[in-house]
N, C-alpha and C positions, 0 to 999 in steps of 0.2 A: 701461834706458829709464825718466826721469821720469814719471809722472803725466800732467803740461802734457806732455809727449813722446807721451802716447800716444795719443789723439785727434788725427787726421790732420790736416793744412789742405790745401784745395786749391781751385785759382782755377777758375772756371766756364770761362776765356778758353780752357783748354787744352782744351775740351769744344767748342768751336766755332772753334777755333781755325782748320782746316783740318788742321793738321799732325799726322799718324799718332802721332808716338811722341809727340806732347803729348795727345796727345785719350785714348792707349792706356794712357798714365799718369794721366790723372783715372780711369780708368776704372776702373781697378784698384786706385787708392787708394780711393773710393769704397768698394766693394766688399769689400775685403779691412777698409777700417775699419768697414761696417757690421755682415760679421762679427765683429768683433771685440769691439766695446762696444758697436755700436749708434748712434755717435753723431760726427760729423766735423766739421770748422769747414770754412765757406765763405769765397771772397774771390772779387772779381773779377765780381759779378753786378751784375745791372742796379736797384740798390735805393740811390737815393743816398743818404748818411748823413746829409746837409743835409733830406731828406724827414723823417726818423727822425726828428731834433733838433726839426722843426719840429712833426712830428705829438707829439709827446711833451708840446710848450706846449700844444697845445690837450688835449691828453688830461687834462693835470696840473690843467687849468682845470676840467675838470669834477668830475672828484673834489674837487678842492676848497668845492664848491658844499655848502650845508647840506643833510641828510640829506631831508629832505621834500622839496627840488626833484630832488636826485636818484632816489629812490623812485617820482617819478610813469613814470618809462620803467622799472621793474621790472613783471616779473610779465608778461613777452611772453613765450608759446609756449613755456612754459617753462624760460626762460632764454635759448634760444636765439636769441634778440634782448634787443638794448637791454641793460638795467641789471641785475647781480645783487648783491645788498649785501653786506657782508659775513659771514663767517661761515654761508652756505648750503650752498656744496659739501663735501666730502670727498672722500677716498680709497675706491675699491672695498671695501678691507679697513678703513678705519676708521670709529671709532664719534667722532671729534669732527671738527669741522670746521674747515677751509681758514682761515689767517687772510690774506684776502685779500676785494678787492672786483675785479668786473670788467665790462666791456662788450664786447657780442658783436656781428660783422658779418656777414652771408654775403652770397649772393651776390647782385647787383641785374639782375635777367634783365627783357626786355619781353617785353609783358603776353601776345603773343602763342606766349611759350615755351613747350614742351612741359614743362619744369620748374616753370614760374610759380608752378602753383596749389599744389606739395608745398612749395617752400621759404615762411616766415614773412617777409612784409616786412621791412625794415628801419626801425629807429625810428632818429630823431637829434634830440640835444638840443638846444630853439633857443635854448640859452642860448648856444652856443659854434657861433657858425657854420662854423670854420675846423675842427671836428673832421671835418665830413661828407668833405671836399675830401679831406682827408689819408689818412682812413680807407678810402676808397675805392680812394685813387694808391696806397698801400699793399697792398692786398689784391691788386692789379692785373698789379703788379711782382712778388711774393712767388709770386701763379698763375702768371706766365708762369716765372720760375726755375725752381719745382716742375715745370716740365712736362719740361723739360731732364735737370732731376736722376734724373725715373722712366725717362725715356730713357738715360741711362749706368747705371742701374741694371738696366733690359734686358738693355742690351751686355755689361754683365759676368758675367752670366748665358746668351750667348749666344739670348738667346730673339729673336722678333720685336719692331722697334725701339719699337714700338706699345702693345705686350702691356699694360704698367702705363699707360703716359700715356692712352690713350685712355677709361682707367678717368676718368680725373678731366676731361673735356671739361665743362665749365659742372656739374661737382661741387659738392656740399653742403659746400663750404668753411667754417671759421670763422676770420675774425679775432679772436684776442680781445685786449684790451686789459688789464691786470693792474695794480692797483694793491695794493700791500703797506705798510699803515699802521706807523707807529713802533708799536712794543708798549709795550701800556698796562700798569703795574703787574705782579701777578704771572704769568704763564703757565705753564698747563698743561702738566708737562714733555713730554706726548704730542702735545703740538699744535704743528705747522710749518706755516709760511708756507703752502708745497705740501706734504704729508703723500708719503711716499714711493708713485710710481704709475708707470705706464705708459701711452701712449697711446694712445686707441680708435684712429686715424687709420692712412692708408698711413704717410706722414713729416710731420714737424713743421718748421718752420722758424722759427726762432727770431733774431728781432734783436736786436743787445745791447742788452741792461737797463741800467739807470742803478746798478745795485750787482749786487756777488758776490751768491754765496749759492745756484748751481745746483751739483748734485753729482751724479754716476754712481752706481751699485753696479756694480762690476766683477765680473766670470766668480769670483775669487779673495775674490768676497762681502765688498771691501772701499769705504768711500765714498771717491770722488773729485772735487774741484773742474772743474767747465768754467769755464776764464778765458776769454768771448770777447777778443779785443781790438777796438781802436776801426777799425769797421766790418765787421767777421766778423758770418757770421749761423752761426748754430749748427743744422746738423740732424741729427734724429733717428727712426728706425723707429718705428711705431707698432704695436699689433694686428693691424689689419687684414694690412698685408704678411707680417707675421708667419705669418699663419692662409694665405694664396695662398700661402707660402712652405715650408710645412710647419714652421715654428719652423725654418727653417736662417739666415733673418734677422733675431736677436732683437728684441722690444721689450724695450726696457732699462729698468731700472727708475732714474728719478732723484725728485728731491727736491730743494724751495728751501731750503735751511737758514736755522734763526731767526738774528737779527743778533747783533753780539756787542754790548755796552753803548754802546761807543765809536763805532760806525756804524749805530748805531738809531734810521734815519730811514726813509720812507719810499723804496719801491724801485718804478719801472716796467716792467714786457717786455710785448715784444710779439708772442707764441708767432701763425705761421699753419698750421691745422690742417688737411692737404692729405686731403680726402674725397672718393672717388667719387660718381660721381649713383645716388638712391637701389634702385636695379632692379641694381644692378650685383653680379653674382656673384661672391663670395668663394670659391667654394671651389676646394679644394686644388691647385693645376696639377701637369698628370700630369708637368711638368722635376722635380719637387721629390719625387717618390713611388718609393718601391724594393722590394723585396722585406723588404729590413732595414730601411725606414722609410715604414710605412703609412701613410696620412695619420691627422694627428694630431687633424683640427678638423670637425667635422662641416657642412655644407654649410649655408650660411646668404647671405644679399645684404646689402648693405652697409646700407641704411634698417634692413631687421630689427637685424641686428647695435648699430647705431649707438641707436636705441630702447632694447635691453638695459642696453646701459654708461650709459646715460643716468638708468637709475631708478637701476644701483646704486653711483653717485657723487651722490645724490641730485639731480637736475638733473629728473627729471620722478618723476610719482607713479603 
């Protein structure tokens, strides 16, 4: 088996399809790929490519803008909205920082919701009216997919078809939007784009980027390239399912790698961060617990949980 071979692909259609032995085959591809690496290509979802193409002009528009118009949407709720500059985050495990800038969305609930008052409004730039639109239709289409995906990830577990999707009903989602600038001069050989990590999240969902440069650590602790192709979205495990799962569903660990001379431009993704609502209990489910395998994670809810990763990827103080 290649590399590109081993990360699974598989279309959403066979999942709603009607038909047993197509819905019984996402189900177990799914499944048996997120045992494996952690991490699967999508086709066939409701996320059209022409959106992507189009959210990506207005995204590239704002980064583009000069540092002090950008900087005025910095510094919401710590990070977790609007604008973060470059060079702020990290890795859990490292001591330098992310070369990357990015923009955060979650969720836009009315005023009347029982969520309202926990999640941080959303800020939008008025210099680029067409980010709000796209950014939204995108989060939109990305939640209803993820909702699907926790569901065959259920089924392949035999559990109730509920169990994971109902975790995430108007969750503390983030959109984020990722810009990776050309590198300046010389760099720090210890500092990558995305510094090798894992995600706090249930699963991640990942649209393709405008350039390479995502890479696995495989079980056999070696890196490997995710090539999505043009309109694959790329998902992957995060923490969270991990810790409900008792680590029998890893989160994997990847990394953006720095460019090589020759395509040292700027790179866009658009990772969506699939999070329960914050009350939601994490801990261990008794499908996943044995005699030979006690639970691994001490009981904690997703807000707590989600607060921790946050100071130690520096994103809150």
């Amino acid at each position: 088996m290649t590399d590109h071979d081993r990360i699974p692909t598989i279309n959403l259609g066979d999942f709603i399809s009607g038909d047993p032995e197509r819905r019984n085959h996402f189900v177990q591809t799914i499944g048996n790929g997120l045992l494996d690496c952690g991490f699967i290509k999508l086709e066939g979802h409701d996320v059209d490519p022409g959106l992507i193409r189009s959210g990506y002009d207005a995204f590239e528009s704002f980064f583009a803008l000069e540092e002090e118009a950008k900087k005025q949407y910095a510094g919401t709720e710590a990070g977790a909205r609007g604008y973060t500059p470059f060079g702020i985050e990290h890795a859990k495990d490292s001591d330098k920082p992310d070369l990357k800038e990015f923009w955060q969305v979650g969720q836009d609930l009315p005023e009347d919701h029982p969520y309202r008052a926990e999640y941080p409004d959303n800020v939008w730039p008025g210099e680029i009216p067409a980010f709000h639109q796209h950014a939204l239709e995108i989060f939109r289409r990305l939640e209803n997919c993820s909702r699907l995906l926790l569901q065959s990830i259920a089924e392949f577990f035999e559990l109730p078809a509920g169990i994971f999707s109902d975790m995430i009903v108007d969750g503390n989602h983030v959109l984020r939007i990722i810009h990776y600038p050309p590198l300046q001069g010389e760099v720090d050989p210890g500092a990558f784009r995305s510094a090798p990590h894992e995600d706090i999240n249930l699963i991640t969902l990942l649209c393709e980027a405008t350039q390479g440069g995502l890479e696995i650590l495989t079980r056999e602790n070696e890196w490997i390239p995710v090539e999505a192709e043009s309109g694959q979205i790329v998902v992957d495990s995060g923490d969270m399912i991990a810790r409900v799962t008792n680590g029998i569903v890893p989160a994997t660990t990847h990394r953006v790698s720095n460019p090589k001379r020759a395509v040292n431009k700027s790179r866009y993704s658009i990772p969506f961060f699939v999070h329960p609502f914050s009350a939601c209990d994490l801990t261990v489910m008794d499908r996943f617990v044995s005699e030979d395998r006690p639970p691994r994670f001490d009981p904690i809810t997703a807000g707590e949980y989600l607060q921790q990763r946050l100071r130690e990827i520096g994103l809150k103080g």
